[in-house]
C-alpha positions as CSV (number, residue, x, y, z in Angstrom):
1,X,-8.9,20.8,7.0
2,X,-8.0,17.8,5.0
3,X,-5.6,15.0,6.3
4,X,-3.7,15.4,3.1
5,X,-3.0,18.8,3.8
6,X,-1.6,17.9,6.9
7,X,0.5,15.1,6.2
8,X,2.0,17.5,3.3
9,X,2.6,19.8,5.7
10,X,4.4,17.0,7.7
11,X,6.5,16.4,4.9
12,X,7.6,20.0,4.8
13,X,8.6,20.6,8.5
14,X,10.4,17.4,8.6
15,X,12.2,18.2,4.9
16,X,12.7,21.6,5.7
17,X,11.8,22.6,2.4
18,X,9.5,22.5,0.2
19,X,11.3,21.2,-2.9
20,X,12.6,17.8,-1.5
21,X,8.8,17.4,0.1
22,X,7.2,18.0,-3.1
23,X,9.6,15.1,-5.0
24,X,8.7,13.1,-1.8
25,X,4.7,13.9,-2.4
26,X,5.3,13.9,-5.8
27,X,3.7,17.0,-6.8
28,X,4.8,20.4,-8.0
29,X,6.7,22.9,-5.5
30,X,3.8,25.1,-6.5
31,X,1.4,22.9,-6.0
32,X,2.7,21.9,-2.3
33,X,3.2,25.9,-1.3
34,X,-0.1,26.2,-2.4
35,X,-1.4,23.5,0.1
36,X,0.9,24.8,2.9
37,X,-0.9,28.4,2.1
38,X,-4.3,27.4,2.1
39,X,-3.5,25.7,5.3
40,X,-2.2,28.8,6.9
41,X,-5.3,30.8,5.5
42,X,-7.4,28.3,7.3
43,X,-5.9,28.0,10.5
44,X,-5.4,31.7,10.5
45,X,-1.6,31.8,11.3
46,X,1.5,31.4,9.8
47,X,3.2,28.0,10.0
48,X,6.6,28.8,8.5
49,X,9.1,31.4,7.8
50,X,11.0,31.3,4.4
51,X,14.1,31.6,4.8
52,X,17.4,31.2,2.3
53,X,18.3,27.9,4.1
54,X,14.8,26.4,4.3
55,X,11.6,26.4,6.2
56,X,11.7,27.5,9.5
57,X,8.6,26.7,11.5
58,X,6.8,29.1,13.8
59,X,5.4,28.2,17.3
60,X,2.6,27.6,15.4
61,X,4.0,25.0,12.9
62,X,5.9,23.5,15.9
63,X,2.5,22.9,18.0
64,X,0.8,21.9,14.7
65,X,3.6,19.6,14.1
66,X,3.7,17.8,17.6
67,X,-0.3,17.5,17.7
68,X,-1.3,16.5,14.2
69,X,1.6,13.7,13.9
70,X,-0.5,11.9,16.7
71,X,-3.5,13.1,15.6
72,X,-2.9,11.4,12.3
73,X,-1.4,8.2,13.8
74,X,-4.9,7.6,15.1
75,X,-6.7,8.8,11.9
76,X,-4.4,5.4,10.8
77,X,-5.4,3.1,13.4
78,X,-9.3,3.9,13.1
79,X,-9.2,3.3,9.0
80,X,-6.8,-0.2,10.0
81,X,-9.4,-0.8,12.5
82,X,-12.4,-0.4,10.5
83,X,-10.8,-2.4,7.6
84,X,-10.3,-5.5,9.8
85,X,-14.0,-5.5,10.6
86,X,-14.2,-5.8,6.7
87,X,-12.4,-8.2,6.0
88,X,-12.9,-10.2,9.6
89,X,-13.0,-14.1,9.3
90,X,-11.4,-13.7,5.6
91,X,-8.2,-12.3,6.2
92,X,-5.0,-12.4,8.9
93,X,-1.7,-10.6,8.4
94,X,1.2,-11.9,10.0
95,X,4.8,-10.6,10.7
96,X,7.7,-12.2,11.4
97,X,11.0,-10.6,12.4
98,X,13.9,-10.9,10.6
99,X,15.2,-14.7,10.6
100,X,12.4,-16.4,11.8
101,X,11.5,-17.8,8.7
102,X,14.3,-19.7,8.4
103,X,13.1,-21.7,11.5
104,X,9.1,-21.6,11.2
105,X,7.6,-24.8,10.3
106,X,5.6,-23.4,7.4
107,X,4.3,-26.9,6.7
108,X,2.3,-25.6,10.3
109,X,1.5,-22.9,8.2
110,X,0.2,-24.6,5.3
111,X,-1.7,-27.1,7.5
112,X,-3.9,-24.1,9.0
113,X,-4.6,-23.0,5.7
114,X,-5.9,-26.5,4.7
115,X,-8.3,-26.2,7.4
116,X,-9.5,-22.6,6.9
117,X,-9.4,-22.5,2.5
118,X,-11.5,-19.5,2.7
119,X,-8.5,-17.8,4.9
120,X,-6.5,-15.5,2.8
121,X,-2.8,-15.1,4.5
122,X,-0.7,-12.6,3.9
123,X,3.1,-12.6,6.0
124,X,5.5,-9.7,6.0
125,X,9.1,-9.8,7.8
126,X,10.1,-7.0,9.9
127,X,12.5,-6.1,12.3
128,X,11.3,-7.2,16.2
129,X,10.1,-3.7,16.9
130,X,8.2,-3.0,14.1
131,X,6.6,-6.5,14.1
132,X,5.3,-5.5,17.8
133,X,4.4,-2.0,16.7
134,X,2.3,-3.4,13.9
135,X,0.6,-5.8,16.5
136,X,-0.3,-3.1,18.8
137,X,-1.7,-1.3,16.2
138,X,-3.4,-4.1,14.9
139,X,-2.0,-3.9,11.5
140,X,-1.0,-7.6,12.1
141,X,-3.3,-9.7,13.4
142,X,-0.2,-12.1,14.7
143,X,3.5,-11.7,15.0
144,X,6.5,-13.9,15.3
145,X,9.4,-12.6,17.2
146,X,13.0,-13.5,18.4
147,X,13.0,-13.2,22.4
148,X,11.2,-11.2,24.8
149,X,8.7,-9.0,23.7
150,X,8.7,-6.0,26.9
151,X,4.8,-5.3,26.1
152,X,2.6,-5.9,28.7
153,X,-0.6,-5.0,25.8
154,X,0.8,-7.8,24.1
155,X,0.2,-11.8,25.2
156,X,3.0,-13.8,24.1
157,X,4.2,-17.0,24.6
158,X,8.0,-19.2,23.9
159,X,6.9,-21.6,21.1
160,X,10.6,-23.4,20.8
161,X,14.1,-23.2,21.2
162,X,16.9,-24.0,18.7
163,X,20.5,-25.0,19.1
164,X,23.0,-22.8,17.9
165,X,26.8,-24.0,17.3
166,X,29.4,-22.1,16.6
167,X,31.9,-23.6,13.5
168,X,35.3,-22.8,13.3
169,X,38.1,-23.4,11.1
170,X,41.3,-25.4,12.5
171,X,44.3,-22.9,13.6
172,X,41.1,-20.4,14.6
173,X,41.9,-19.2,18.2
174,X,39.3,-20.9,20.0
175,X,38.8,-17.9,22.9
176,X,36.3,-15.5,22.2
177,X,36.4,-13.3,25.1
């Protein structure tokens, strides 16, 4: 069984058809029935019924659903963990959640790059949650975040505070209950 076959097959529960998955996959309807057949040959059970409004999945397609969605999750983790050991001591991947780069010193930043040249850094922005996903799944070797994490995998630590005023115009009730 091949994890391509499977995540098609993802697509397909999840789409309820196999038209919209195959744009998604970006292969023929054909092609993608032809996958989700030879998967059913293999496995020896049928993983959908077709049906006038869509594809309905079996028991089977339901257990192969729940199981292989985690199962591929940590297909995912291994290859991420296996490419950090790669590109150890030459690479780090940091997130920061929305906004916070309007506040981080990226002179800092800079600074640390200065010291490590042979440091390749690469920064994405993200929302909180998906910055501390990515962390745990160690597809981000650091992340910046607004506020309290609620991981206890994660350490974390406050680096600053920042005031925040509130402008308003003149005639502007000035209670905001």
């Amino acid at each position: 069984m091949d994890t391509k076959d499977l995540r098609a097959f993802l697509r397909v529960y999840e789409e309820k058809s196999v038209n919209k998955a195959a744009k998604q996959l970006f292969i023929t309807p054909q092609g993608l029935s032809r996958v989700i057949h030879n998967l059913e040959t293999d496995l020896g059970t049928t993983l959908f019924m077709r049906t006038p409004s869509g594809m309905l999945p079996t028991d089977s397609g339901v257990y192969l659903y729940e199981n292989s969605r985690t199962l591929l999750q940590e297909l995912d983790a291994l290859e991420t963990g296996i490419r950090r050991f790669q590109n150890q001591g030459s690479r780090m991947e940091i997130g920061f959640s929305c906004g916070v780069l309007n506040v981080f010193p990226l002179q800092k930043l800079e600074a640390y790059k200065q010291q490590c040249p042979a440091l390749v850094i690469q920064w994405e922005e993200a929302s909180n949650q998906e910055v501390i996903d990515k962390v745990l799944k160690r597809e981000l070797d650091v992340g910046f975040v607004i506020g309290q994490m609620g991981s206890r995998e994660l350490w974390g630590k406050e680096l600053f505070h920042i005031q925040l005023s509130v402008l308003v115009y003149e005639g502007q009730p000035k209670d905001f209950k």
